[in-house]
N, C-alpha and C positions, 0 to 999 in steps of 0.2 A: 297638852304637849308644848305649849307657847311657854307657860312657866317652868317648865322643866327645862327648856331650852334658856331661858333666861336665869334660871340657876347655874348654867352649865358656860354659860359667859361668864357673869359675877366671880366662880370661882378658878376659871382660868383666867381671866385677864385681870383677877381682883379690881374689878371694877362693885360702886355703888350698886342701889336698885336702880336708882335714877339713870346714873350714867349705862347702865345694862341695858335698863328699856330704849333708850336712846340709839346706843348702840346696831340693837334691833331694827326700829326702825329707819335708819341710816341703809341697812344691810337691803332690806327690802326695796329701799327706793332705789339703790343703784342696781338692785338686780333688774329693778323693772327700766328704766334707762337702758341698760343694754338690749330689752328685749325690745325697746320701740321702732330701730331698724328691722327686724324681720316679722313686727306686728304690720307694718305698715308697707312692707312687701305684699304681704298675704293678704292686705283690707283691697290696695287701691289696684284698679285692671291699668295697667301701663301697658300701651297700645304702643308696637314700633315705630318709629319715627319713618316717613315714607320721603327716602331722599331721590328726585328726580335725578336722570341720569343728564340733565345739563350742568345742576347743582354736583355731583359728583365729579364732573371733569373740572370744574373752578376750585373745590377742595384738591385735586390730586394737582395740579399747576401750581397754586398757595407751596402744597407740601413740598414738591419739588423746588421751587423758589426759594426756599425759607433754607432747604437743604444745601443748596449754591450758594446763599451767603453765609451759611455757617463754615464750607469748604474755605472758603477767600477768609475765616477768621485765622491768624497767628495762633499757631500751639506753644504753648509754654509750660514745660516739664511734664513729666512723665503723669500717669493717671494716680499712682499714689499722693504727687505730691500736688494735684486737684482737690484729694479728697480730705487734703489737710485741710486745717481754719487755720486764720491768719494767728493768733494766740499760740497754735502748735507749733508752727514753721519757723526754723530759726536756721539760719547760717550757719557753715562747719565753723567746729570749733579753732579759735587759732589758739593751740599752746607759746606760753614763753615764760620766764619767769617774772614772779612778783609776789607783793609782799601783802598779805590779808589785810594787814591794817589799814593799808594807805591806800589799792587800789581801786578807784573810779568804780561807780555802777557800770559804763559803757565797757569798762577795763573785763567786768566779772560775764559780760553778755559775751564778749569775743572768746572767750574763755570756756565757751556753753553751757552757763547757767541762765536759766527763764530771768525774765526782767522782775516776776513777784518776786524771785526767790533772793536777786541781789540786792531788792529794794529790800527786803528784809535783814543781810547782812549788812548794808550802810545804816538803817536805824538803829540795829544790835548795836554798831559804831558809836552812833552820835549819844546814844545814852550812859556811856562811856565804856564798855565790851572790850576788852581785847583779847590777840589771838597769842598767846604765849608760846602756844606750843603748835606743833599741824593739826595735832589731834583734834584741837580744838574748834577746829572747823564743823566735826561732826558733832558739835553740841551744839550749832544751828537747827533748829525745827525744819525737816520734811529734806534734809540738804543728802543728797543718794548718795551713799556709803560706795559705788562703783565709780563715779564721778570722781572723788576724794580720791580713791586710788588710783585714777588716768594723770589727776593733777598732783598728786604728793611729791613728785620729782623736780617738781615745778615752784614748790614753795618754798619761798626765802624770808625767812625773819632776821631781824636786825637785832643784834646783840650789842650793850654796850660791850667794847674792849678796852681794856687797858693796855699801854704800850709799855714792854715791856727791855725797850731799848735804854740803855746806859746813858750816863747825860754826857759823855765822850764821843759815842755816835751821834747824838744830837750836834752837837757841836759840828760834827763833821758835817753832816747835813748841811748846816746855815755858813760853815766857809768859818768858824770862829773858832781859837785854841780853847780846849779846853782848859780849866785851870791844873795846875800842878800843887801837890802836899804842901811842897816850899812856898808856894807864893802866896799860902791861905794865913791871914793874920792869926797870929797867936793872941789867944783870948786868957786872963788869967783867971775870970772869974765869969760863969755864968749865970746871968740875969734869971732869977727861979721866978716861973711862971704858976699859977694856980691851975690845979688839975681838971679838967675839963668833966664837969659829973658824968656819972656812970648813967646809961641808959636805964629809964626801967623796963626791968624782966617780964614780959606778958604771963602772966599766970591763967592754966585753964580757968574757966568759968559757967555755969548752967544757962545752958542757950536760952531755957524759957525762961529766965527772969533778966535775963540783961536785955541793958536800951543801947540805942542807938551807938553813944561815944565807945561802946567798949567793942562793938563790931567794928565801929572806924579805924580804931587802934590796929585792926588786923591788915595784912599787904591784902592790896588788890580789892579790897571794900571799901567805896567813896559813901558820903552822904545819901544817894539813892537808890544803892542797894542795898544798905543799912535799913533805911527806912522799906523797903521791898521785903527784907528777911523779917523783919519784925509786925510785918503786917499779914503776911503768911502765918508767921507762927501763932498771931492771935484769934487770926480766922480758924485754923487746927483746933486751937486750943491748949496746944504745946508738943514738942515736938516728940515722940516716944521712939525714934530710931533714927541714926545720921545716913542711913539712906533717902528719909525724907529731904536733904539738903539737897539732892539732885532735882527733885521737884522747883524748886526757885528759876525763877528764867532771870538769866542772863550772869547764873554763875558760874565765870573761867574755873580753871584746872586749880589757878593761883589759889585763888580765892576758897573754894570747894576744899585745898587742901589744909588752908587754914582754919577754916573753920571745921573741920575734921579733928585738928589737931588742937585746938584750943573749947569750942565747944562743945560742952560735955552735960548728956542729960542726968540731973539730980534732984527733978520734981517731978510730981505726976501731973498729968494731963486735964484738962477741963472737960467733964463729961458731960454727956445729953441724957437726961432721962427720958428712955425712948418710950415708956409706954404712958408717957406724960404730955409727950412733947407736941408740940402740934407741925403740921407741915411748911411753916413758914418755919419754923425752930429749926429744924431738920435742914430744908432747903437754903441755909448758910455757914452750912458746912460746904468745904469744897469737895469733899470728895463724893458728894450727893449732887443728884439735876432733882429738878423741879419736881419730876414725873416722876422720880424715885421715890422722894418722901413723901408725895401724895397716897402712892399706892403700899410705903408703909402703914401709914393711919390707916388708911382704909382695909387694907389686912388687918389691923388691929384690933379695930371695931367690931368687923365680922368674925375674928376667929378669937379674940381675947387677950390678953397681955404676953409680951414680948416674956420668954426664958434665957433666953441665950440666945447666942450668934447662928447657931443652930435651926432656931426657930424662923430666922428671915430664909431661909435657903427656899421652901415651898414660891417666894413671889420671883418668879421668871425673869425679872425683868435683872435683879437682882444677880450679877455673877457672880464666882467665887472667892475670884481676884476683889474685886470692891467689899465685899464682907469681909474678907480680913485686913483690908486697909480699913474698915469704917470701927468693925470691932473695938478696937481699943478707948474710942471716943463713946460708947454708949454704955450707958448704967441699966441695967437690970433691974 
């Protein structure tokens, strides 16, 4: 019955033999652990404690005493907000306007966001992050989508403008005539200047084979997010759809839309041969943990060589959504 039972682990939790029998007995010791409290009810005769009734009137005076100085303690707020921790509890929010880029962690607290969560939008900051648009707020990790909508009335981003005033109001402005057609010298011949070159044209390019300089090239990609896209994509192995680009942290709407519009996939992918691979192979991919690719080998061993993407579906651990993000990357 023990082996059957330990057959019956191994192939639900595609565990080893080893790690099954283990398993086991792991299972037994903590069942017996729980049973030591009511083992040791039943062994030992625990005799009631025999409290004289002198001892009893100096406990009830204690009880009462202890009761009077907790009365003389000061209440402060209500019972729910007792049962808050300090971590929870934060001050009402004060609304006003400001501007994502610039404002202070103390600025995002009054504001009521958690102190983790603003510390995490000033690092987005210093790495060089910005917020182009409102939206872009909600492409902070764990930042509440209800929140964003109390404050979206509230955010003000800064636009360069251009003025658009005539240099006659300018004039008037500063108190000085402007000039008149008449008083402009008559020029007979103008001095020909060399024509300022023509910018070059960013032309698409195959995301998985460009380096760094040609992601620089694009707005809103500095040096280190250059290097960040390019070190994703080699961890992948290359990229097989531009919704992977959402995957990248810390790329704005700017950015996201450039490389949308100029990154273009034209190579295949670097693949894992998965009924080859071993669990450290596996486990450097990102879209895999540790305990993932452990318990593909080990299904692989027990049950035989990988078919298709089909054939991972049986190991549990394993959901639908990660088999066809991992798909593309495994050779057959």
């Amino acid at each position: 019955m023990l082996k059957r039972f330990q057959s019956l682990v191994r192939d639900y939790f595609g565990f080893s033999h080893k790690e099954a029998r283990g398993f086991i007995v792991l299972l037994f010791l903590t069942s017996f652990c729980l049973l030591i409290p009511f083992l040791y009810r039943y062994v030992t005769d625990q005799k009631p404690v025999d409290t004289s009734l002198a001892d009893q009137r100096k406990l009830d005076s204690l009880v009462a005493l202890m009761q009077a100085e907790e009365a003389k303690q000061p209440q402060f707020g209500s019972r729910a907000d007792k049962d808050k921790t300090t971590a929870e509890h934060f001050s009402e929010p004060k609304l006003f306007p400001f501007d994502p880029n610039t404002v202070s962690v103390a600025g995002w607290q009054q504001l009521g966001l958690p102190r983790w969560l603003a510390d995490r939008i000033d690092k987005y900051r210093t790495k060089g992050g910005q917020f182009r648009k409102k939206e872009d707020l909600l492409r902070i990790y764990d930042f509440p989508p209800d929140l964003y909508d109390r404050l979206e009335p509230y955010i003000t981003l800064k636009e360069s403008t251009h003025s658009d005033r005539s240099g006659n109001e300018q004039f008037r402005n500063t108190g000085t005539e402007p000039y008149k057609p008449t008083e402009r010298p008559a020029y007979t011949e103008r001095p020909a200047f060399p024509e300022r070159p023509a910018k070059p044209v960013l032309q698409p390019f195959d995301i998985n084979t460009a380096d760094t300089a040609q992601l620089i090239a694009l707005k809103g990609i500095g040096a280190t997010l250059a290097g960040r896209i390019v070190k994703f994509r080699d961890a992948l192995g290359g990229f097989v759809s531009t919704e992977q680009f959402r995957d990248i942290y810390g790329l704005d709407s700017l950015a996201l839309d450039e490389l949308e519009k100029f990154g273009k996939i034209r190579s295949t992918v670097r693949k894992i041969p998965i009924n080859t691979a071993t669990a450290d192979e596996l486990d450097r991919h990102p879209f895999l943990s540790r305990r993932q690719a452990q318990l593909i080998v080990n299904y692989r061993e027990q049950h035989g060589a990988y078919t298709s993407a089909e054939s991972l579906k049986p190991i549990r651990i394993l959901d639908a959504k990660t088999i066809e993000k991992i798909a593309p990357y495994l050779d057959f």
